[in-house]
C-alpha positions as CSV (number, residue, x, y, z in Angstrom):
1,X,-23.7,1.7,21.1
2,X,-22.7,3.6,17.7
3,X,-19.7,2.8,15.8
4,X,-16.3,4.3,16.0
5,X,-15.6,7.7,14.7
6,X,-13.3,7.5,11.7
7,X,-12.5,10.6,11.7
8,X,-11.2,10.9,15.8
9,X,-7.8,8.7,16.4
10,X,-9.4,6.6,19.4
11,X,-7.2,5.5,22.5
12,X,-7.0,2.2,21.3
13,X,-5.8,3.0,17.9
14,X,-3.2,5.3,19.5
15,X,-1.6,3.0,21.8
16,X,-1.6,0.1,19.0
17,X,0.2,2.5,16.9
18,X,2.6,3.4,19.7
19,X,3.5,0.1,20.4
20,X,3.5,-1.5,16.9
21,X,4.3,0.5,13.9
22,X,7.4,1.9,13.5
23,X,5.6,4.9,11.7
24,X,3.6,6.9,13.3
25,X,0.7,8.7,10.7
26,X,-1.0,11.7,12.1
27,X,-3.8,11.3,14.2
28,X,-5.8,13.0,11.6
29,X,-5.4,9.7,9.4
30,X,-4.5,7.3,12.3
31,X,-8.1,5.4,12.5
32,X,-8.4,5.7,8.3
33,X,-5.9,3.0,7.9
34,X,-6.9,1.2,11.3
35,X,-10.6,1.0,9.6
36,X,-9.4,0.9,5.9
37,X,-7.2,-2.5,6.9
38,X,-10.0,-3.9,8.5
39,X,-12.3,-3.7,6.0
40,X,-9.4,-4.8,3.0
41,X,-8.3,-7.5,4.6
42,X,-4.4,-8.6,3.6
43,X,-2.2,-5.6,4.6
44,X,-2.0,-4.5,8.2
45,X,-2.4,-0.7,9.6
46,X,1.0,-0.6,9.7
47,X,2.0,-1.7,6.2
48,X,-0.5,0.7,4.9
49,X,0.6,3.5,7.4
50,X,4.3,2.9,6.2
51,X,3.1,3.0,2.2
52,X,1.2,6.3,3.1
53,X,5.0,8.1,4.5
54,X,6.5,6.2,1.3
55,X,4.0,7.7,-1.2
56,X,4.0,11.5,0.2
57,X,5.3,11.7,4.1
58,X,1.7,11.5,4.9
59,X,1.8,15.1,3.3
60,X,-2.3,15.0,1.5
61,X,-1.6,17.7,-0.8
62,X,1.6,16.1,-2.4
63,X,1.8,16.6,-6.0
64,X,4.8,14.5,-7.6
65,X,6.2,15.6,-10.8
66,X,4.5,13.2,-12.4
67,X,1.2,14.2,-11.8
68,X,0.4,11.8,-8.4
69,X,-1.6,13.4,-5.6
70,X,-2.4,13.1,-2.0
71,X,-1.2,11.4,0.8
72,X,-1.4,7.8,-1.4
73,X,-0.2,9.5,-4.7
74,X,-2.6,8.6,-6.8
75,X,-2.5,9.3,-10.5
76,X,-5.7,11.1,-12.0
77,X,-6.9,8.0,-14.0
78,X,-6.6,6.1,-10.8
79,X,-8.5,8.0,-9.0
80,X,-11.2,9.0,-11.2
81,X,-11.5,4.8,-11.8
82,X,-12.2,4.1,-8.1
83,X,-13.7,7.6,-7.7
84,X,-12.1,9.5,-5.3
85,X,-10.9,13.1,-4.6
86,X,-7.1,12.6,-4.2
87,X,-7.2,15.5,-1.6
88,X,-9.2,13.6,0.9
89,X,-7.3,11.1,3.1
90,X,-9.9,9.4,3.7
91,X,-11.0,8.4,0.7
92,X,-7.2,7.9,-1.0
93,X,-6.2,5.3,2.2
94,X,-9.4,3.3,1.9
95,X,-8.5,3.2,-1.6
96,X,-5.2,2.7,-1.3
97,X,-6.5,-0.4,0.9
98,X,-8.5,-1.7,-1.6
99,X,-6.4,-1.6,-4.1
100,X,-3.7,-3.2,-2.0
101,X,-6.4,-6.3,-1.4
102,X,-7.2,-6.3,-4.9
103,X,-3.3,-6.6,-5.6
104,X,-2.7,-9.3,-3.3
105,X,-5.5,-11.3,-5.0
106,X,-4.5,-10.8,-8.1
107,X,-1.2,-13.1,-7.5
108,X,-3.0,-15.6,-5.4
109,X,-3.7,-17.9,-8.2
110,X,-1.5,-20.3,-9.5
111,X,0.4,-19.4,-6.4
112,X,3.8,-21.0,-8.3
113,X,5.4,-21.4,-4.6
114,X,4.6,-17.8,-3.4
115,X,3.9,-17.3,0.5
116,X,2.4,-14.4,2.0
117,X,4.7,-12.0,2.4
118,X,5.8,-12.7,-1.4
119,X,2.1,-12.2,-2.1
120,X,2.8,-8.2,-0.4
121,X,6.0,-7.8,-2.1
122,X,4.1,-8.5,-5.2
123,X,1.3,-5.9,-4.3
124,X,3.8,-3.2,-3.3
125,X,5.6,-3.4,-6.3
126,X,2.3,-3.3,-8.5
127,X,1.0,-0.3,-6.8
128,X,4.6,1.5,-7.3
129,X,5.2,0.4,-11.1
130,X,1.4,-0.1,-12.4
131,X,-0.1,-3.4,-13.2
132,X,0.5,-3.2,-16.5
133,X,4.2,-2.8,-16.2
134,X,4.0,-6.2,-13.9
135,X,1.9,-7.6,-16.6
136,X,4.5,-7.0,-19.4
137,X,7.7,-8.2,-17.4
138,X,5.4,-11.6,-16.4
139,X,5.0,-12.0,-20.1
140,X,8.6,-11.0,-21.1
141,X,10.3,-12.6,-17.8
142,X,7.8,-15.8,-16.8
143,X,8.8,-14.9,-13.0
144,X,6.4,-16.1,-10.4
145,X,7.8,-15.0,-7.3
146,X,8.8,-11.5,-6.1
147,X,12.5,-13.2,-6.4
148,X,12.1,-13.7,-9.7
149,X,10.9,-10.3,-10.4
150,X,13.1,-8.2,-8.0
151,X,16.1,-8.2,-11.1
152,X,13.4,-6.8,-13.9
153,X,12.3,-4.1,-11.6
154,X,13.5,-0.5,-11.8
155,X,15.7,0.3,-9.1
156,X,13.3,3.1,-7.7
157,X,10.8,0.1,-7.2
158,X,13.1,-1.8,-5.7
159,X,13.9,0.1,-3.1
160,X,10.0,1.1,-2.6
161,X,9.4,-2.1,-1.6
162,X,12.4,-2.4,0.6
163,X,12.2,0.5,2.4
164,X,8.2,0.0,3.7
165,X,8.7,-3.7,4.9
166,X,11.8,-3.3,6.2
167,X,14.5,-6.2,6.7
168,X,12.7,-8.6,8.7
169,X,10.4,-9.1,5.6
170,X,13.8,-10.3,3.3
171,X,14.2,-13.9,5.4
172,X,10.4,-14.9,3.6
């Protein structure tokens, strides 16, 4: 039996997008974040899915004004460090996927009280603002939950991270 075709939505990554994201990628990109949130294991498809309308409305030749590109908006440092073409999907969601995992590791330790879905909040709002941003305010501010952070944020950053989880994610 050979493996899955990334590149074809399958039925069963169609109906589990039907039934359980709210947001609803193209089935051009459909099985990249069903295979890319497999593989970096922390967010789900849908999460990822969501981040991906965020970032560019799933558009993959978005350009920001500051320079971001593709469907996950990558700036080119970014993507010249994990070595990607920030035109291909494919490559910029299993990216975006790894460095989501990466980010949700990077708060693990020393934990301070955190829970899961702080854990996301606190990847979301890296990926949005740049680690080194979050690195400064931790210095500056000593938060350790997402809490804590949430009044040193920018406002645009903020409301990122609001507007792909959604309310159900504010009673964590």
């Amino acid at each position: 039996m050979s493996p899955p075709d990334m590149d074809t939505a399958t039925l069963d990554t169609m109906s589990f997008y039907s039934s359980q994201c709210k947001r609803q990628p193209p089935d051009t990109v459909k099985n990249y974040y069903h295979f890319a949130a497999k593989k970096y294991q922390g967010l789900d498809e849908c999460t990822l899915a969501e981040q991906g309308y965020r970032e560019s409305a799933f558009d993959i030749f978005a350009v920001s004004p500051a320079g971001a590109k593709g469907i996950c908006q990558f700036l080119d440092a970014v993507a010249r460090e994990y070595g990607i073409d920030q035109f291909d999907p494919k490559q910029c969601i299993f990216a975006q996927a790894k460095y989501m995992a990466w980010s949700l590791d990077r708060w693990t330790p020393g934990l301070g009280g955190r829970v899961y879905a702080d854990l996301v909040k606190l990847a979301l709002a890296t990926y949005n603002w740049g680690l080194g941003n979050m690195r400064k305010s931790q210095a500056k501010h000593g938060w350790t939950t997402y809490a804590e952070l949430e009044p040193h944020l920018p406002e645009e950053t903020r409301h990122y991270v609001r507007r792909i989880l959604g309310p159900e994610w504010w009673q964590n």
